[in-house]
N, C-alpha and C positions, 0 to 999 in steps of 0.2 A: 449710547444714543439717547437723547433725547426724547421723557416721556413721551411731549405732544408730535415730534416725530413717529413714533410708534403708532400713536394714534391716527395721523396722520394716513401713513399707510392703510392701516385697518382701514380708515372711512372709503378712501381714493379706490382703492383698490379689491372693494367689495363690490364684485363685478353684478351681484343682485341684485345692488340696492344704488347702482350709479344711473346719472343723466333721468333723473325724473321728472318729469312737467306737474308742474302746481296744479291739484284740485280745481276742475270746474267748482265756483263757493253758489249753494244755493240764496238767492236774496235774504231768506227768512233769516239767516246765520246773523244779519245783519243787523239784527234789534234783538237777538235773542237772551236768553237765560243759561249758565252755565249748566250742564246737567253732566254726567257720567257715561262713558262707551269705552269699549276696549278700541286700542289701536287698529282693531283691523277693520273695525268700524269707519275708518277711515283712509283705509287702505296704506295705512302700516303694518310694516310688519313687527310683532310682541316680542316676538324669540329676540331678533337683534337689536331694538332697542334693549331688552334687560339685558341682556348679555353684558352692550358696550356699557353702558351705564352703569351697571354694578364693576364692570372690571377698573372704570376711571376714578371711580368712586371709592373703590378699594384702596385703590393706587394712590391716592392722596391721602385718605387716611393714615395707611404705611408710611408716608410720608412723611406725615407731623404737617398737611395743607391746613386741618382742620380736624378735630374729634368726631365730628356730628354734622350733619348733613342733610337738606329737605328737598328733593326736585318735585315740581309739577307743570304738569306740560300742556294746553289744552289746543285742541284741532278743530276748526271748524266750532268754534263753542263748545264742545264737548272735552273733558277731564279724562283724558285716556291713557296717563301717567300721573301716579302722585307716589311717590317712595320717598320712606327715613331711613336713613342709614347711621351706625355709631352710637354714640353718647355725646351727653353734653361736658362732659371734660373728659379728659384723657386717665382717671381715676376706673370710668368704665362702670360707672355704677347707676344711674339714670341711660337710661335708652333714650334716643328722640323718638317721638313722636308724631303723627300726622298733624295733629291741632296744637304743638307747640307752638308759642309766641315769642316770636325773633326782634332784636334792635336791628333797624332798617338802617340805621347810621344818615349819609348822603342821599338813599334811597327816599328820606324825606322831603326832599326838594320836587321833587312831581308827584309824592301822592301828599302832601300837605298845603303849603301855599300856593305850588301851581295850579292847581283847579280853582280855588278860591279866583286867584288872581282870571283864569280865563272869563270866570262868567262875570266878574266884575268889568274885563274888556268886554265882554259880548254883551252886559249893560249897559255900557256906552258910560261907566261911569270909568274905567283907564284909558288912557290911549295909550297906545306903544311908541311913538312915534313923535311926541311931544316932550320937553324936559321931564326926568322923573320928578326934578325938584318943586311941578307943578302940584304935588301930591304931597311929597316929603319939604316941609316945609325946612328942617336944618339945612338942605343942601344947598336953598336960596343965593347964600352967599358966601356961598365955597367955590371958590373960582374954578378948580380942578373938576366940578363936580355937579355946579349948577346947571351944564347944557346937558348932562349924561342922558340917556332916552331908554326906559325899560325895556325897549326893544336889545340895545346894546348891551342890558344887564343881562339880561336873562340869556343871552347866546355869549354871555360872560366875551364881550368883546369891547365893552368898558375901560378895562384897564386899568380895574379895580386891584387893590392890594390881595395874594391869594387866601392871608390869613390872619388872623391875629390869636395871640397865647394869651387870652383874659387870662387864664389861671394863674400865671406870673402877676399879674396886682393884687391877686390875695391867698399869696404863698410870701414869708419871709425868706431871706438869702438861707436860712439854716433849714429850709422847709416845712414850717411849722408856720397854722393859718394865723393871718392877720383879722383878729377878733374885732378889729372896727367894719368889719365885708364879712366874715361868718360866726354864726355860732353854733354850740354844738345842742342848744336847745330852740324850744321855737316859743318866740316874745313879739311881741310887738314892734311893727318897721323889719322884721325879719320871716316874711311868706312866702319866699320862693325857695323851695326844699330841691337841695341836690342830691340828698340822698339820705338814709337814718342816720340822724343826728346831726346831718349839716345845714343848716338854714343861712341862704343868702340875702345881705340887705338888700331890699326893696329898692333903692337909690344907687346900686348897681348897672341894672339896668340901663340906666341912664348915665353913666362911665363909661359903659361900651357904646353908645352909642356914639358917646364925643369923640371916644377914639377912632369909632369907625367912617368920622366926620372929617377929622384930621389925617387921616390914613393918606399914605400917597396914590394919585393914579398915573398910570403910566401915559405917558404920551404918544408914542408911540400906537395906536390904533390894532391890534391884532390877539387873535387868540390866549388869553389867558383865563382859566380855570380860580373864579373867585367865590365863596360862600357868603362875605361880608353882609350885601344887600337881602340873602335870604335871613341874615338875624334881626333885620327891621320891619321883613315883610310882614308879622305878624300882628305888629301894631299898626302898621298902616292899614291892614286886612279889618283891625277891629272900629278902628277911626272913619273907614269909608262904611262901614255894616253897623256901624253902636250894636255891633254883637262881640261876644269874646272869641278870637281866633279859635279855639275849641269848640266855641258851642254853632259856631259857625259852618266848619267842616263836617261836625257830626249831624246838624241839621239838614244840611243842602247833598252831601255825598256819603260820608260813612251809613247812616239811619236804614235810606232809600237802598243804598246796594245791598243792605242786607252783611254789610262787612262787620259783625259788630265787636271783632277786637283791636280792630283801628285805631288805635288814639295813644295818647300822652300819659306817661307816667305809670303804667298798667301794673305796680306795683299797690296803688289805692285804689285799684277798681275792682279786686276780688275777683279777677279770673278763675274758673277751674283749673283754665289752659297752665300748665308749666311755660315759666318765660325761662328763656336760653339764657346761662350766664355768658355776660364775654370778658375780659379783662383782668386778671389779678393785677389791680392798682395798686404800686407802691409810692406814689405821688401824693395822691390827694384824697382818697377813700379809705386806702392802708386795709384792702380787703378782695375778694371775688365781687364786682361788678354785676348786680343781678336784681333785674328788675324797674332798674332806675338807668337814664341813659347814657351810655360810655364816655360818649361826645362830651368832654368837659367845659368847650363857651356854651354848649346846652343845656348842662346840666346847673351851669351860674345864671340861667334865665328860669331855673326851676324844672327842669326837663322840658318845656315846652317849647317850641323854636320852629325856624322855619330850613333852617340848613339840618338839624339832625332833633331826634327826640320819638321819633313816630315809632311805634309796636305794630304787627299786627302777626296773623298766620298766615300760612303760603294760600289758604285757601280764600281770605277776605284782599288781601292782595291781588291774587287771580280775577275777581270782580271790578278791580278798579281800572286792571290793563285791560279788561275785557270791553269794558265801558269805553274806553280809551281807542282801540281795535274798531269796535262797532262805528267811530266818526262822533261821539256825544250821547249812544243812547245803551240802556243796557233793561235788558227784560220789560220793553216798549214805554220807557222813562226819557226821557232826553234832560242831560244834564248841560252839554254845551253846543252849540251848535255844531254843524258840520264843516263852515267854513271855517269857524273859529280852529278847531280843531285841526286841521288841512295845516294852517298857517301855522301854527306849533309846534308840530311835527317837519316843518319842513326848514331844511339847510337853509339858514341867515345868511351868511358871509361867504359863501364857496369860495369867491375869487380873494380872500384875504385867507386861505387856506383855514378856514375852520369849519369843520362836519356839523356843528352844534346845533339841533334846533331853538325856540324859546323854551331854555328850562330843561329839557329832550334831551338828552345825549343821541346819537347816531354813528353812523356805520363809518371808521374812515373812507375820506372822500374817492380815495381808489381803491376800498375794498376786495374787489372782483378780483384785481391784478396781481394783489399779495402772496407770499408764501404764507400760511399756516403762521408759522412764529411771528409774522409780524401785522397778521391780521386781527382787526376789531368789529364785531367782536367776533362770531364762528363767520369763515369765508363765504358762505352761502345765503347768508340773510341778504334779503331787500332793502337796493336802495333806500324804499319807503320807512324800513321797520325803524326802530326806537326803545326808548327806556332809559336807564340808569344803575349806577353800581354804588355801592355801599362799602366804607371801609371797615365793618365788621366783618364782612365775608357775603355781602349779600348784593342780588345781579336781578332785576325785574326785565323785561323784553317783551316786547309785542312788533307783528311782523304783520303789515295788512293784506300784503299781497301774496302771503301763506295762509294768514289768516289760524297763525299761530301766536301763543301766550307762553313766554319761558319764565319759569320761577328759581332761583334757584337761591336756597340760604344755607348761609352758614355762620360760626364764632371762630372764624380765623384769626382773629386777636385771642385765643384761651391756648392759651393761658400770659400770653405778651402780645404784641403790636407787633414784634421782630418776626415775627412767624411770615415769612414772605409765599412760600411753594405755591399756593393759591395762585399767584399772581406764577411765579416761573414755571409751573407744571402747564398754566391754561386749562387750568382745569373744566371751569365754565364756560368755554369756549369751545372745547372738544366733546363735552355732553349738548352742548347746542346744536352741535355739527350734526350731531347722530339722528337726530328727529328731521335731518334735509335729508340724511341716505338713507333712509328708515321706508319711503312711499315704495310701492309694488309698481 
C-alpha cells in the first residue's frame, strides 16, 4: 500500500478530528505580529498533530525523501508548530536545527521579485495588462514576444520556453569550464561569483539575456510553467527603483518584517545560522553544494536572480507569508495594498485550465473532488489559499480563509536531484492535511 494511502486513512478516518468548521478569525489577527501559542490555544489538538507529523516525517526520512527536515506551522498569527527533524546529510553528523538557513530554490519567485514587482504595480509605475515589452525594452522587436503582458507572464500563460541550460555555454563537450565565461580567481570583468573559486564574466549576463530574447514561445496560448522572465525581473526591478534588486527588497520588505536572513548569497554575510547543504555537484562545482545557490542559471548571475538564489530560515519566511495572509500588512505596516494583493492571489486563467495566480501557485482547479494521490496540494486547503514549491525540497503556503501559514523545508537534492520520494510519498502534502484534522 501506498505511504500516502496510509496516510490517507489515518487523516479520513480519525473520527476526532473529522468535519471541523474554520475558526471564528478575530479582526486583530489581521495586521498582526507573529508571536508563540501551543496548538490548543487554537483549538488544536498537540498529541495528534505530533504524533502524525513525526510518524510522516520519520517515514520519509527512512525513505531516503530527504536527510533533514523543518516544519512550521502558524494559526491565527500565532507559531503553534515549529519542529527539526534529522541531519543535514545522510552522514548523521550535523542535526537541523530551528534557525537553520535553507536554499528556497523556485520558492524565490514570490518572496523575491514578486513583492518588488507588486508594489511597483500598486505605484502605478507596472501595469499588468499592457505589453511587458513597454518596460523590457529587448522585447520591442521580437515578434513572438513584443505583445506578451506581465499579466500573462507571471500566471506563466505566455508561452514562454520552460527553461534554458546556461551551464551548457560555459561547460566544454569534455566538461571542463570554458575560461573565456569563468575563472577560477576573481580579476577584473569577472564579479559575479558562483561559488569559491568560480567567477563568472560580467558580459554573461547579457548572453542570457539574448538567449532568452531568441528563446521560442509557444503559440498556442495555455498553461505552461516558465522561469525565463523571472531571470530579467531583477534588472528591470533595478532600472525602474535606480536601486539594486538586493538593496531593494532588503529596504522595502526583508529590513521592516524583521526577516533578517532573507537574501542572496548568505555564504558572505556571516550568518551564525548553519545553511543547509543540498547537492553533491558533479557538473560544475565538483563538490557539496553549500552556502552558495544550487540553481545553476542563478548561480551564472552570481547567486542573485529572480527565478532562484533567495536563503532564508522557516522563521523569516513565516513573516513574509504572514504579511501575505494579512492582505499587505504585517505588525501594522502595510507593504501592498489589499486590492493589489486580492488580485495576485487570485486564479488568472480558470477557463484556459490553469489554477496559477500572478507569480502564486494555487490549489488545482478541482481540488475538493480529488483523491489524496492526485490532489495539490493537501485536499482541504482553500480555494483562496496560495504559495509555492522549491525544487530543493522546500513548499511555503498560506491559507486566508484558515488563516493558516505552512512552512515546510527540506535538501531533497542531498545528496543528488534523482532523490524523487518527496514528490512519490507526498510527503508535504500529508503533513498539511494534518493541521485541517488537527481542530476540536
Amino acid at each position: 500500500m501506498k505511504f500516502y494511502t496510509f496516510i490517507l486513512i489515518g487523516l479520513l478516518f480519525c473520527k476526532a478530528h473529522s468535519q471541523k468548521a474554520s475558526l471564528e478569525i478575530d479582526d486583530s489577527v489581521l495586521t498582526s505580529k507573529l508571536s508563540y501559542a501551543k496548538p490548543s490555544d487554537v483549538n488544536l489538538d498537540s498529541a495528534y498533530i505530533h504524533f502524525k507529523v513525526d510518524s510522516i516525517i520519520d517515514h520519509g526520512i527512512q525513505n531516503k525523501a530527504f536527510p533533514g527536515a523543518q516544519i512550521l506551522v502558524a494559526k491565527n498569527a500565532k507559531i503553534i508548530f515549529h519542529k527539526a527533524y534529522g541531519f543535514h546529510t545522510y552522514d548523521s553528523l550535523q542535526k537541523v536545527a530551528l534557525d537553520d538557513i535553507y536554499d528556497l530554490a523556485s520558492v524565490t519567485k514570490i518572496a523575491g521579485p514578486l513583492p518588488a514587482i507588486m508594489k511597483l504595480v500598486n505605484e502605478g509605475k507596472l501595469n499588468l495588462d499592457i505589453p511587458f515589452s513597454t518596460y523590457w525594452k529587448p522585447w520591442r522587436k521580437v515578434k513572438d514576444k513584443k505583445d506578451l503582458t506581465l499579466r500573462e507572464i507571471l500566471a506563466h500563460q505566455a508561452g514562454l520556453t520552460p527553461y534554458i541550460v546556461f551551464l551548457n555555454e560555459v561547460l566544454k563537450n569534455n566538461g571542463k569550464l570554458k575560461k573565456r565565461f569563468v575563472s577560477r580567481h576573481p580579476k577584473p570583468g569577472y564579479d559575479n561569483q558562483a561559488y569559491d573559486g568560480l567567477f563568472i564574466k560580467n558580459t554573461f549576463r547579457s548572453k542570457m539575456h539574448r538567449m532568452i530574447n531568441r528563446s521560442k514561445v509557444s503559440e498556442e496560448k495555455k498553461y505552461k510553467y516558465s522561469g525565463l522572465a523571472f531571470l530579467i525581473f531583477p534588472e528591470l526591478i533595478e532600472q525602474m527603483t535606480g536601486q539594486s534588486y538586493e538593496n531593494y527588497l532588503e529596504q522595502n520588505f526583508y529590513k521592516p518584517l524583521g526577516a533578517s536572513t532573507m537574501g542572496f548569497r548568505p555564504k558572505t554575510k556571516g550568518y551564525p545560522n548553519q545553511i543547509i547543504p543540498t547537492e553533491q555537484d558533479t557538473l560544475f562545482r565538483h563538490t557539496l553544494t553549500q552556502g552558495w545557490v544550487h540553481d545553476e542559471n542563478a548561480s551564472l548571475l552570481g547567486g542573485v536572480s529572480g527565478n532562484a538564489g533567495l536563503f532564508a530560515s522557516a522563521t523569516d519566511l513565516a513573516k513574509l507569508m504572514q504579511m501575505y495572509l494579512q492582505n499587505g500588512v504585517y505588525n501594522g505596516k502595510r507593504y501592498v495594498s489589499e486590492t493589489m494583493m486580492k488580485e495576485f492571489i487570485k486564479v488568472q486563467y480558470p477557463k484556459n485550465e490553469n489554477r496559477r495566480g500572478l507569480g502564486f501557485d494555487k490549489p488545482s482547479l478541482d481540488n475538493e473532488e480529488l483523491d489524496f494521490s492526485e490532489a495539490y496540494p493537501a485536499l482541504t486547503v482553500s480555494a483562496e489559499s496560495f504559495g509555492h514549491s522549491g525544487f530543493t525540497g522546500t513548499f511555503i503556503w498560506a491559507d486566508p480563509k484558515n488563516q493558516l501559514v505552512y512552512i515546510f523545508l527540506s535538501n531533497r537534492v542531498n545528496p543528488t536531484r534523482e532523490h524523487r520520494n518527496l514528490y512519490e510519498l507526498k510527503i508535504r502534502e500529508a503533513i498539511q492535511q494534518v493541521f485541517y484534522k488537527a481542530a476540536y
